[in-house]
N, CA, C and O atoms as a GROMACS GRO file, in nm:
protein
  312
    1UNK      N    1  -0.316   0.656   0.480
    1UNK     CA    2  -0.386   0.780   0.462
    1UNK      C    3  -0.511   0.790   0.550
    1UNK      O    4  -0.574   0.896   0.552
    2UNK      N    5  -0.551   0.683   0.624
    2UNK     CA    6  -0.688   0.685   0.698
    2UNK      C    7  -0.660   0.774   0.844
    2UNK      O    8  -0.744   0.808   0.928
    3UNK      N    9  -0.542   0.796   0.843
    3UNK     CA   10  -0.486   0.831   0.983
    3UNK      C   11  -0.498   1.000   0.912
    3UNK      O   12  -0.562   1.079   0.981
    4UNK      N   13  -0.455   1.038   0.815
    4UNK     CA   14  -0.460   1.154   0.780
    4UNK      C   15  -0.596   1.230   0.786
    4UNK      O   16  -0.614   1.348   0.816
    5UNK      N   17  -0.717   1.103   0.738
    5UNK     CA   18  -0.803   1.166   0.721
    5UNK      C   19  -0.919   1.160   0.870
    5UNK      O   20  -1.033   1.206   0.873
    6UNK      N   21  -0.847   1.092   0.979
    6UNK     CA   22  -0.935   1.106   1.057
    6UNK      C   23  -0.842   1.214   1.208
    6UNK      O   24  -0.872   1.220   1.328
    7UNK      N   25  -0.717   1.288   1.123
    7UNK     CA   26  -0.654   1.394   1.245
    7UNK      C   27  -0.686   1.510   1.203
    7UNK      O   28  -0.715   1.541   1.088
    8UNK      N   29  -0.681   1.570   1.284
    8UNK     CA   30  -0.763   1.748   1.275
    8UNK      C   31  -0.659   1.858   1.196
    8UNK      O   32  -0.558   1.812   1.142
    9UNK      N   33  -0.679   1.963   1.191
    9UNK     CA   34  -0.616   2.091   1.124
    9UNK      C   35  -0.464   2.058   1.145
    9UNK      O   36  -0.384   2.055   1.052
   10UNK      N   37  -0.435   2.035   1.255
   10UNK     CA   38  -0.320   2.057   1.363
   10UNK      C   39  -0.226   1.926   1.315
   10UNK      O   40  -0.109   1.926   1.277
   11UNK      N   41  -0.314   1.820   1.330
   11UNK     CA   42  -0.277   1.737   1.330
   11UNK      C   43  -0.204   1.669   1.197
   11UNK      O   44  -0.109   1.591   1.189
   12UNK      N   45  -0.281   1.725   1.107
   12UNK     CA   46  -0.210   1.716   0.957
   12UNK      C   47  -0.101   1.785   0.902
   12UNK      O   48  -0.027   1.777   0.804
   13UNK      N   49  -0.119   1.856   0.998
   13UNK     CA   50   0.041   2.019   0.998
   13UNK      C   51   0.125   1.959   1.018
   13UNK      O   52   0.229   1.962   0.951
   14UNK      N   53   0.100   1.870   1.138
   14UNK     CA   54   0.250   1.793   1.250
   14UNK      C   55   0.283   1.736   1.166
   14UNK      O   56   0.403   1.741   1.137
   15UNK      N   57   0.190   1.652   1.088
   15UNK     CA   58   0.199   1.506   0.962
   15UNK      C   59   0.333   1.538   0.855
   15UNK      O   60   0.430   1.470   0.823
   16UNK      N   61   0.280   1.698   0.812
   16UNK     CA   62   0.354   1.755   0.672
   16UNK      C   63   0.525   1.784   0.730
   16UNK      O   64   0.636   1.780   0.677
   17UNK      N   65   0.472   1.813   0.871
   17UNK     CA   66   0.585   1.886   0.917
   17UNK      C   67   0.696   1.791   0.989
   17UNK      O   68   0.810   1.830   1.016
   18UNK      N   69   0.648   1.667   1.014
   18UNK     CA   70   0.719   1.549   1.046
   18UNK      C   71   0.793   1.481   0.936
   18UNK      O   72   0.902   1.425   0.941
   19UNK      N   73   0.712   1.496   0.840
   19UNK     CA   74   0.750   1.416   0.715
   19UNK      C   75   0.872   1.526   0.645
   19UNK      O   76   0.984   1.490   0.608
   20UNK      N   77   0.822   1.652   0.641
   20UNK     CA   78   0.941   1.685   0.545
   20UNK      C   79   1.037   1.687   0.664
   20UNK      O   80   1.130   1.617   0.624
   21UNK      N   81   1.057   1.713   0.744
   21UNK     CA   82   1.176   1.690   0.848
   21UNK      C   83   1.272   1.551   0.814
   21UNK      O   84   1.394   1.547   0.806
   22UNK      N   85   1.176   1.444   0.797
   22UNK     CA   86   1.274   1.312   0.781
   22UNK      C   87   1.283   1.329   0.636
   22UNK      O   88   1.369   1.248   0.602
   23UNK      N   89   1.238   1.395   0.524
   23UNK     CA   90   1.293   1.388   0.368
   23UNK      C   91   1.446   1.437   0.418
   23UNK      O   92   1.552   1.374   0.419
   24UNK      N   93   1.413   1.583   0.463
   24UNK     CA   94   1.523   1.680   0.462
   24UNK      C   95   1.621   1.641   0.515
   24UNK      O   96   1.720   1.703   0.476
   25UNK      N   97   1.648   1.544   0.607
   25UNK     CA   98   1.730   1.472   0.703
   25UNK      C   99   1.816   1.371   0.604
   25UNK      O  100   1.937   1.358   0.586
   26UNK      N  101   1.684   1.294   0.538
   26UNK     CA  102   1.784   1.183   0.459
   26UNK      C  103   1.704   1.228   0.296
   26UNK      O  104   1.606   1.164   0.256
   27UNK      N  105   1.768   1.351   0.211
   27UNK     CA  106   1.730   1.351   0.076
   27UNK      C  107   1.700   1.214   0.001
   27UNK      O  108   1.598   1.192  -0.064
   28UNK      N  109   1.820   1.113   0.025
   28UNK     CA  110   1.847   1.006  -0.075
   28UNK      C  111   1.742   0.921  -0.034
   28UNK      O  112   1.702   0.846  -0.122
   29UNK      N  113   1.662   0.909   0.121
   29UNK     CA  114   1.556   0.842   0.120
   29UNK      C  115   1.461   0.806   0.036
   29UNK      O  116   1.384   0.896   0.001
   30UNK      N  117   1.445   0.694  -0.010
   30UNK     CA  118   1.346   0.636  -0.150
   30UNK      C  119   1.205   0.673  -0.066
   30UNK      O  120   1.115   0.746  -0.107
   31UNK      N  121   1.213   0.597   0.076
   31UNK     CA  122   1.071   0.580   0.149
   31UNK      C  123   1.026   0.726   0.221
   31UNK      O  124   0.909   0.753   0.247
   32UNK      N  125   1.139   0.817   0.248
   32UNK     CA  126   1.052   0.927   0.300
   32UNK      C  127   1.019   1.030   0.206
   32UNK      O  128   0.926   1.104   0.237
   33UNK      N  129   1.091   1.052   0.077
   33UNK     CA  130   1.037   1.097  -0.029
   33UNK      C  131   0.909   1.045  -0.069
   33UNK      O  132   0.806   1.112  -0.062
   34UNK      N  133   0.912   0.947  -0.104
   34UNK     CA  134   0.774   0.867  -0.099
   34UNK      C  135   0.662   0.958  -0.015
   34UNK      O  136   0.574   1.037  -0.052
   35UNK      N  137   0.709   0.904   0.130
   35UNK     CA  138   0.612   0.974   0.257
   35UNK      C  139   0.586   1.110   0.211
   35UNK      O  140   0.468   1.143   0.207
   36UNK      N  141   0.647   1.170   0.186
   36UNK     CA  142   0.643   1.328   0.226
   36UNK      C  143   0.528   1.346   0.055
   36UNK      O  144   0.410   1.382   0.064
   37UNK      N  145   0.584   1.319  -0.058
   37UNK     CA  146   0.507   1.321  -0.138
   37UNK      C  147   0.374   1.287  -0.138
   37UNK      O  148   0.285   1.372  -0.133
   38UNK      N  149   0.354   1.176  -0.143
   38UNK     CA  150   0.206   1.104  -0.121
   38UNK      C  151   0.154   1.215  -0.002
   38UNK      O  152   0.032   1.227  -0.005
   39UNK      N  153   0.201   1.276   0.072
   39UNK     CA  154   0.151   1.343   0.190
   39UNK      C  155   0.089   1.472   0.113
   39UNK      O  156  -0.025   1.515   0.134
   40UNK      N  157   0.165   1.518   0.038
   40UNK     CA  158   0.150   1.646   0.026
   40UNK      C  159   0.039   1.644  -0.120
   40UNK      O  160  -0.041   1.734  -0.144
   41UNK      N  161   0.061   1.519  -0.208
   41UNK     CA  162  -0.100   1.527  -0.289
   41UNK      C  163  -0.180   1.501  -0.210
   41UNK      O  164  -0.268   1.587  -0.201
   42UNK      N  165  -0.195   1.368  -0.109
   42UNK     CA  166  -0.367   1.410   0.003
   42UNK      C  167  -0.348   1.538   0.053
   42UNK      O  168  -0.434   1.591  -0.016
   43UNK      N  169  -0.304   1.627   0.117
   43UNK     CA  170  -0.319   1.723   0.088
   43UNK      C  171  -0.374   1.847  -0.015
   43UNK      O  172  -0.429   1.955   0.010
   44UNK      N  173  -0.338   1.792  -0.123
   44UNK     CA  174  -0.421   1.896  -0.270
   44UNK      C  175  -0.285   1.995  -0.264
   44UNK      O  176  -0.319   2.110  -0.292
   45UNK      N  177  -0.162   1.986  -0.241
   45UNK     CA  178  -0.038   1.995  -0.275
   45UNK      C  179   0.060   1.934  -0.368
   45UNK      O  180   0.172   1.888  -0.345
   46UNK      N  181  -0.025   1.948  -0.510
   46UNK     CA  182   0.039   1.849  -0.615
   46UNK      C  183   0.194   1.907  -0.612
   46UNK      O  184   0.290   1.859  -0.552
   47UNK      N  185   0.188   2.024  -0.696
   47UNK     CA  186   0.324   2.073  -0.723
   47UNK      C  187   0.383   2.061  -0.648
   47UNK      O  188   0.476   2.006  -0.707
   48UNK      N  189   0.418   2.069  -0.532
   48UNK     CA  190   0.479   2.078  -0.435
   48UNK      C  191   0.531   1.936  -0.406
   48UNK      O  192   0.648   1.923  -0.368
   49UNK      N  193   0.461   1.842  -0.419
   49UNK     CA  194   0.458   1.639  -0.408
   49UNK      C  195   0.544   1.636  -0.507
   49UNK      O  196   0.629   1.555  -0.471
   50UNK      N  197   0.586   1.696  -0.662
   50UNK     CA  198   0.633   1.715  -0.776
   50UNK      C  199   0.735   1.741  -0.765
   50UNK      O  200   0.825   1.677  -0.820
   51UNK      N  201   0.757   1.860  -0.679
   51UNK     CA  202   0.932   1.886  -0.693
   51UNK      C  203   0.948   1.819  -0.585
   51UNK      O  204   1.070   1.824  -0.571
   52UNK      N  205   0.912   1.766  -0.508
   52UNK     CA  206   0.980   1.653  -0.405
   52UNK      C  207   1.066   1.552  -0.442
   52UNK      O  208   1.178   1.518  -0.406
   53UNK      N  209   0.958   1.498  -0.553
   53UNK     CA  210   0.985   1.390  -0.599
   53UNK      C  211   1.078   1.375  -0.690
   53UNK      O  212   1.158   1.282  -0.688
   54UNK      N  213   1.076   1.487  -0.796
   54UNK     CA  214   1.218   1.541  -0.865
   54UNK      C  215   1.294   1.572  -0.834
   54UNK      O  216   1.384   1.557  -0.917
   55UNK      N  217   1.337   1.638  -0.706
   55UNK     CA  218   1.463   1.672  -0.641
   55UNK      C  219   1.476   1.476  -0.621
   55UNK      O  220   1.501   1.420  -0.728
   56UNK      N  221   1.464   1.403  -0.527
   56UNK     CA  222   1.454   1.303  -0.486
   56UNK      C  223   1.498   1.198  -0.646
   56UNK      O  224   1.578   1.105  -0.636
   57UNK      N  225   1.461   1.218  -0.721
   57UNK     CA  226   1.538   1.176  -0.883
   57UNK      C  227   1.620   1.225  -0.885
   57UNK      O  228   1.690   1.152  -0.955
   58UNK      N  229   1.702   1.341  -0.847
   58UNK     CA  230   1.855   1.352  -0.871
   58UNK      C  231   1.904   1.268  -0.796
   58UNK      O  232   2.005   1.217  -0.844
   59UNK      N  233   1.877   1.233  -0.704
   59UNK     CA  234   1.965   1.098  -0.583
   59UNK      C  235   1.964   0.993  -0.592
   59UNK      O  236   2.049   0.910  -0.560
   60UNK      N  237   1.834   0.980  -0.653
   60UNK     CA  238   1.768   0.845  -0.674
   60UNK      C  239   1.709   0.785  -0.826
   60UNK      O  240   1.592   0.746  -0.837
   61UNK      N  241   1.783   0.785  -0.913
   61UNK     CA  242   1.766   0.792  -1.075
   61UNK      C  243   1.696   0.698  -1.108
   61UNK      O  244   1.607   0.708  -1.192
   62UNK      N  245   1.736   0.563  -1.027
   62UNK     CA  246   1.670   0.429  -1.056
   62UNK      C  247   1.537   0.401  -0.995
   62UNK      O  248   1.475   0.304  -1.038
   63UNK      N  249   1.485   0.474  -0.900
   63UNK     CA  250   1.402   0.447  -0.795
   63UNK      C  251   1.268   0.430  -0.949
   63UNK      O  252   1.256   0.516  -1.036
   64UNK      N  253   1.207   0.334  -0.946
   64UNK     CA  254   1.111   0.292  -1.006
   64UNK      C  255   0.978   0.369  -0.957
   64UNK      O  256   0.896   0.434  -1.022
   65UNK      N  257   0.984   0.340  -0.819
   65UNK     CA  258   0.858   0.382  -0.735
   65UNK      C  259   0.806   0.539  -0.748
   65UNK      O  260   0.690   0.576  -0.724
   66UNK      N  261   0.909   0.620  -0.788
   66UNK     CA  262   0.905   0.775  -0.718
   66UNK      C  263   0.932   0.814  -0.869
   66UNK      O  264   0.904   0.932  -0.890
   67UNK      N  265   0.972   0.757  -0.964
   67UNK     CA  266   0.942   0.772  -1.137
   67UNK      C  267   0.817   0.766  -1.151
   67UNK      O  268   0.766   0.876  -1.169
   68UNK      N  269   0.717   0.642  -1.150
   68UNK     CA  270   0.606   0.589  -1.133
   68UNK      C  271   0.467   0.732  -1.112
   68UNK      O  272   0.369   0.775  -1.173
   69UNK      N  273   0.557   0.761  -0.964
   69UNK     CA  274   0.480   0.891  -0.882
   69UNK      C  275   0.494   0.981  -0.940
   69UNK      O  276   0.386   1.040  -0.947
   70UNK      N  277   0.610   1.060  -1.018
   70UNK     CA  278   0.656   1.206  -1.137
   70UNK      C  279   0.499   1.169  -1.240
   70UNK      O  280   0.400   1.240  -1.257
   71UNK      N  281   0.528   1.041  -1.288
   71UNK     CA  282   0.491   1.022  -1.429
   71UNK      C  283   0.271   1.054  -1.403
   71UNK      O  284   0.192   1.135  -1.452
   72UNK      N  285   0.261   0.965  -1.325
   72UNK     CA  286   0.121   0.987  -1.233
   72UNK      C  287   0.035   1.052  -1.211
   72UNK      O  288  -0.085   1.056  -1.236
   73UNK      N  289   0.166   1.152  -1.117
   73UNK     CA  290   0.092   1.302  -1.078
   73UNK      C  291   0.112   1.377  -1.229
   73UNK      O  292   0.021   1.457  -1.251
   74UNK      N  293   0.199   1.368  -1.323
   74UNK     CA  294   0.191   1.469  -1.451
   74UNK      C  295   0.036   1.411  -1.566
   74UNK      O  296  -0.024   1.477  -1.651
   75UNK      N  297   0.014   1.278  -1.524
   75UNK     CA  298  -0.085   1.285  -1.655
   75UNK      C  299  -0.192   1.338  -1.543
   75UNK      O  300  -0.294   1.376  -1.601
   76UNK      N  301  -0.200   1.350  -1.412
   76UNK     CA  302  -0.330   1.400  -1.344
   76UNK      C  303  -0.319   1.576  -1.339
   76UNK      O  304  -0.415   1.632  -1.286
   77UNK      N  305  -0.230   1.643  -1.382
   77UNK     CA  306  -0.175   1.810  -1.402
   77UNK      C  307  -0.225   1.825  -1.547
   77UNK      O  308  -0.251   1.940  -1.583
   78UNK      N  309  -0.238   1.750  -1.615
   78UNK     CA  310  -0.251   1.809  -1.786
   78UNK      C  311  -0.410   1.864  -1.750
   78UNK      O  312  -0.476   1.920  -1.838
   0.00000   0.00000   0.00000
């Protein structure tokens, strides 16, 4: 995230826009779901990190990591 926070307007666009490119490419990805999520709460894009991560639980039921992240971001939404 230090890379996020030291690239400009532009540069964080490319970030969002790189990342959901490789979710969208490989849904079942554990690690770019991951990416793209975590991307989009530094951002201040919770909901949005939310249904990522829940679409990404239909593919991935067992994924511990990206349960972990649902459960996380919901007690930080109440």
């Amino acid at each position: 995230m230090l890379r996020w926070q030291t690239t400009n307007e532009a540069g964080q666009k490319q970030m969002l826009s790189d990342s959901e490119k490789a979710w969208k490419a490989a849904p079942a990805s554990e690690s770019s779901a991951l990416s793209l999520g975590d991307l989009l709460v530094t951002a201040s894009r919770r909901e949005e990190a939310l249904q990522v991560w829940r679409s990404a639980l239909g593919s991935l039921p067992q994924s511990r990591p990206i349960e972990g992240r649902v459960l996380d971001l919901l007690e930080t939404l109440r």
